[in-house]
ChimeraX commands (.cxc) that place a marker at each C-alpha (Angstrom):
marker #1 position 102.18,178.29,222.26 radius 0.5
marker #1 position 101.90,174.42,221.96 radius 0.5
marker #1 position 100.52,172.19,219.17 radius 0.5
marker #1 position 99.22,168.93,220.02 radius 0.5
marker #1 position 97.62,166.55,218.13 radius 0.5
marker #1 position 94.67,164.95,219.00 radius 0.5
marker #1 position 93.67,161.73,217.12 radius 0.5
marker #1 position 89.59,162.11,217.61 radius 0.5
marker #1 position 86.00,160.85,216.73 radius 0.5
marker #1 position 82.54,162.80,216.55 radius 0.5
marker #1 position 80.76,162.62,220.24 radius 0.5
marker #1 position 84.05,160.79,221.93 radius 0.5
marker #1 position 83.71,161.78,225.78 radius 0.5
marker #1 position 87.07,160.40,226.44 radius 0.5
marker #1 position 88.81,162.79,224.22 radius 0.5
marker #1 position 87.01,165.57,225.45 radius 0.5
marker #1 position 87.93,164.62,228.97 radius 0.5
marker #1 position 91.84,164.67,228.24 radius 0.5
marker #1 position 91.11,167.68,226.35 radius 0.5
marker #1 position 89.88,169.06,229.33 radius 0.5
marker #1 position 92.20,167.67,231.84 radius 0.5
marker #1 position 95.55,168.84,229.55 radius 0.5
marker #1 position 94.21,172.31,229.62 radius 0.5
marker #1 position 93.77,172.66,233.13 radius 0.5
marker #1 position 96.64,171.13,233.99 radius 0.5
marker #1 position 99.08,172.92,231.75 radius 0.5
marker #1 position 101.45,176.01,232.33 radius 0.5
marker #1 position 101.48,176.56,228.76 radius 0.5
marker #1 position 99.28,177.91,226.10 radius 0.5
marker #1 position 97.97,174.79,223.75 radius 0.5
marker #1 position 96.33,174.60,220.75 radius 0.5
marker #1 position 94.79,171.40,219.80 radius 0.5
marker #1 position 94.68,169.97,216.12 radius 0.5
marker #1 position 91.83,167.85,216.12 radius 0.5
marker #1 position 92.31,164.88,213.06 radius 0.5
marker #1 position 89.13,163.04,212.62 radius 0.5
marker #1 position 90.01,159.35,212.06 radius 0.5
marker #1 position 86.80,158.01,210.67 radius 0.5
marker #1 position 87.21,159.51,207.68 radius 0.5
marker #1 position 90.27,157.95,206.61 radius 0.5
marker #1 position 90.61,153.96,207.03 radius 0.5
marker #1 position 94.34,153.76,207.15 radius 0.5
marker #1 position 94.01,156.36,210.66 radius 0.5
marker #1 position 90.96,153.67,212.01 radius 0.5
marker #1 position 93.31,150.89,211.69 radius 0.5
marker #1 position 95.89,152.82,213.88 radius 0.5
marker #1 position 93.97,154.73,216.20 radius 0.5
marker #1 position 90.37,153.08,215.86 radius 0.5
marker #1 position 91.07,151.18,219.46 radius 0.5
marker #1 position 93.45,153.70,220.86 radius 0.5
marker #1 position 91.92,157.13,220.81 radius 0.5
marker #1 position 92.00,159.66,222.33 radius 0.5
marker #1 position 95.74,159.51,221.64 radius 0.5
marker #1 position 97.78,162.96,222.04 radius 0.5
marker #1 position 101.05,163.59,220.26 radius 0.5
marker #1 position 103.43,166.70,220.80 radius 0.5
marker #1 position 102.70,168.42,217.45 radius 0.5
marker #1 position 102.72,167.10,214.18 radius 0.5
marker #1 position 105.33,164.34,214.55 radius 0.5
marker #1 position 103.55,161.07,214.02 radius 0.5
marker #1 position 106.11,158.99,215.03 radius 0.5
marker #1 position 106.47,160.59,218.96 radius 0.5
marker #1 position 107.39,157.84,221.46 radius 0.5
marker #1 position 105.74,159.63,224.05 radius 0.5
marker #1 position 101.80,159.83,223.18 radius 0.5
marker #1 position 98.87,160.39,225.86 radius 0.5
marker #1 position 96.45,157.57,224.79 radius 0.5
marker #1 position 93.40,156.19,225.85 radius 0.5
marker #1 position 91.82,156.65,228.97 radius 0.5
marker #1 position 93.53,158.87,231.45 radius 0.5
marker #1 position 93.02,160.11,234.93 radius 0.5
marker #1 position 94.75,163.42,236.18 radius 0.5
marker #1 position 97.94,161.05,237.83 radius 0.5
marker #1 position 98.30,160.45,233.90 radius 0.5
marker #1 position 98.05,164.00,232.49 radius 0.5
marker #1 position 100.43,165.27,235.28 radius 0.5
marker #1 position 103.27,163.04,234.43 radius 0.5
marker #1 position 103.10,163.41,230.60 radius 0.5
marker #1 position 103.11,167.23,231.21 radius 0.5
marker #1 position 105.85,167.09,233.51 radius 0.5
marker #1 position 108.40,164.78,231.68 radius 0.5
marker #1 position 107.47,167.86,229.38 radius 0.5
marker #1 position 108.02,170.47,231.07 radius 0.5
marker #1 position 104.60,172.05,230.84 radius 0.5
marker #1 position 103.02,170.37,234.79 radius 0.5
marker #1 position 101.00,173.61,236.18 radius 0.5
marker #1 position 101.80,172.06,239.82 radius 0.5
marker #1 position 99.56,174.34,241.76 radius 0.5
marker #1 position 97.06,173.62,239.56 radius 0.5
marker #1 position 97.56,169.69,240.04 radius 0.5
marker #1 position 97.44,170.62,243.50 radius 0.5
marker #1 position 94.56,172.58,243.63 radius 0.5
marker #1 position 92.57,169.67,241.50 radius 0.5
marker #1 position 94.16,167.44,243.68 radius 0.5
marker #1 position 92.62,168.74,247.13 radius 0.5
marker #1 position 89.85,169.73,245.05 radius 0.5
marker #1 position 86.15,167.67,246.34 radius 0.5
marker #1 position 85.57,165.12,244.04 radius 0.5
marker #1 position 89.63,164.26,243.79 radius 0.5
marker #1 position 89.73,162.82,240.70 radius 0.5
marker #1 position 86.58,163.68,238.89 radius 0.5
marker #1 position 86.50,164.27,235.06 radius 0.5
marker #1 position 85.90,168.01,234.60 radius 0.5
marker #1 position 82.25,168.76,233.34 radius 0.5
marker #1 position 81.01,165.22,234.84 radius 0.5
marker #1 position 78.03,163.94,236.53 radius 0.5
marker #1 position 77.04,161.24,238.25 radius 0.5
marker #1 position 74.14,158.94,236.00 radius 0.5
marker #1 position 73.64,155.93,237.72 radius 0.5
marker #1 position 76.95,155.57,239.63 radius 0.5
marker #1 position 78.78,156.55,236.09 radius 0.5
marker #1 position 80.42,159.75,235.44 radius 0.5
marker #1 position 79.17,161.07,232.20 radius 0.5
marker #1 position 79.91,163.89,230.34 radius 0.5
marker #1 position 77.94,166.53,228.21 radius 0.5
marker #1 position 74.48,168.60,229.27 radius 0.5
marker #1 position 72.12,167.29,231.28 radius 0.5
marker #1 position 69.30,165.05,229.02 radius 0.5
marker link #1:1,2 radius 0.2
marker link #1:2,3 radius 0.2
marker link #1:3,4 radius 0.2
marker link #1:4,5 radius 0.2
marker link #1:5,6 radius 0.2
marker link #1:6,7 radius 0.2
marker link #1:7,8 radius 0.2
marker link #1:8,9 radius 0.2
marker link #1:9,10 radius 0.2
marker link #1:10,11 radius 0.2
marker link #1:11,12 radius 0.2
marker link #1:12,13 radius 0.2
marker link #1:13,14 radius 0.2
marker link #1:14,15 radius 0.2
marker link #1:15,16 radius 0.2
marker link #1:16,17 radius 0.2
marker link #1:17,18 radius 0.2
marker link #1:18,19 radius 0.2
marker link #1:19,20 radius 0.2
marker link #1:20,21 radius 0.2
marker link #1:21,22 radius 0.2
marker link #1:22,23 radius 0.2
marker link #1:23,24 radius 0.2
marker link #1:24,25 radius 0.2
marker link #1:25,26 radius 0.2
marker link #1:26,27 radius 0.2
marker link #1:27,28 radius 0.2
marker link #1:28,29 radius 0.2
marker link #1:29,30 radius 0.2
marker link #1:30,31 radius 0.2
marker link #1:31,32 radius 0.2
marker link #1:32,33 radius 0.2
marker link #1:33,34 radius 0.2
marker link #1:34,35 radius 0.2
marker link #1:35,36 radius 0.2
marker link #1:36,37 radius 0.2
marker link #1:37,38 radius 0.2
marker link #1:38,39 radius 0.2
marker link #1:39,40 radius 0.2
marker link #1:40,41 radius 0.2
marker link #1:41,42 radius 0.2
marker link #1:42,43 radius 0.2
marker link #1:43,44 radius 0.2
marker link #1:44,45 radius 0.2
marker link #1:45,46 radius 0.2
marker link #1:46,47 radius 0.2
marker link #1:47,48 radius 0.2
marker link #1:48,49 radius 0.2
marker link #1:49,50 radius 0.2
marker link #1:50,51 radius 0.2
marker link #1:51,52 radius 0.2
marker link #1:52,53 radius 0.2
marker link #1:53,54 radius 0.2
marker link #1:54,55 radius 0.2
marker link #1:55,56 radius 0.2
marker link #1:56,57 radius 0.2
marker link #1:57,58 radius 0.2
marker link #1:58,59 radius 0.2
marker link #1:59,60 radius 0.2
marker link #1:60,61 radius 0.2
marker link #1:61,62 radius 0.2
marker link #1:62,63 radius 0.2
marker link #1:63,64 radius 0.2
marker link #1:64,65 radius 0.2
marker link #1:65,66 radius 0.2
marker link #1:66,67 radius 0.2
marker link #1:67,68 radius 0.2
marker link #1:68,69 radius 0.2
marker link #1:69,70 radius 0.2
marker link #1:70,71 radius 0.2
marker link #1:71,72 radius 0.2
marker link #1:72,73 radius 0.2
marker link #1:73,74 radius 0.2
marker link #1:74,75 radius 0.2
marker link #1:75,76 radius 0.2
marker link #1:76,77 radius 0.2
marker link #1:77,78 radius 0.2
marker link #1:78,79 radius 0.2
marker link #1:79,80 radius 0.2
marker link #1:80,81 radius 0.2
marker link #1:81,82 radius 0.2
marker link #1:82,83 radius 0.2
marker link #1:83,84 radius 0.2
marker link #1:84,85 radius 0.2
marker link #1:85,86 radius 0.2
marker link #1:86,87 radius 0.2
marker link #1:87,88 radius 0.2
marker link #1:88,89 radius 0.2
marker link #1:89,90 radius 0.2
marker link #1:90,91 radius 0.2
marker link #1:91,92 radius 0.2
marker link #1:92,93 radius 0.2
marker link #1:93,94 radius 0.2
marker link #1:94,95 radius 0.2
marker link #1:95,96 radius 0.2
marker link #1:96,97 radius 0.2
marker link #1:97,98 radius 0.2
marker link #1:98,99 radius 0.2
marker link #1:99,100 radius 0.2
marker link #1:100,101 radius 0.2
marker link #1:101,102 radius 0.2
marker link #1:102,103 radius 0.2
marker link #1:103,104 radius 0.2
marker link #1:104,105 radius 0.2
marker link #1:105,106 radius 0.2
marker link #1:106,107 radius 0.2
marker link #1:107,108 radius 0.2
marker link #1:108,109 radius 0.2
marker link #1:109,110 radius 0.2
marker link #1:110,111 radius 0.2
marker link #1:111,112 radius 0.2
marker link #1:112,113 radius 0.2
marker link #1:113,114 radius 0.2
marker link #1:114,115 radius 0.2
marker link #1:115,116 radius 0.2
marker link #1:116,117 radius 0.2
marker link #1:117,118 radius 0.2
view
């Protein structure tokens, strides 16, 4: 099983949508460790403009984080240099209709949203 790190905030879509995307994609069992950066100002300084920003277990200082906004092309690479790239799955997404589309996402208006319907 793998621990990632996932530098987070209360109601943030993008996180959820790398959340969602790393799971799917993955060959390997993960477990996420959510840390919640609004309660501590010295993590909203660092990862205020940045999150989502995923880091291979606990080690802070990782050269090789998943940050920001990310599309599957982006999860699929950071997996693979990783080792951890479920390529029929990729596939499968891939060829999937919709190519591309966040998992759980609607169309509102020409935007892809997450969450329930309002």
């Amino acid at each position: 099983m793998i621990r990632l790190r996932l530098y987070t905030t209360l109601g943030c879509h993008l996180c959820e949508q790398m959340q969602a995307l790393v799971t799917m994609l993955s060959c390997v069992d993960i477990v996420f460790e959510p840390v919640e950066i609004s309660a501590d100002e010295a993590l909203m300084q660092r990862y205020g403009t940045r999150i989502p920003v995923l880091l291979d277990g606990a080690d802070d200082r990782a050269r090789e984080a998943l940050e920001g906004r990310v599309d599957a092309d982006d999860v699929a690479d950071w997996l693979a240099s990783k080792g951890w790239l479920d390529r029929s799955a990729f596939e499968a997404f891939s060829r999937s209709p919709g190519v591309r589309e966040t998992p759980g996402a609607r169309l509102v208006a020409g935007r892809r949203v997450l969450g329930q319907k309002g």
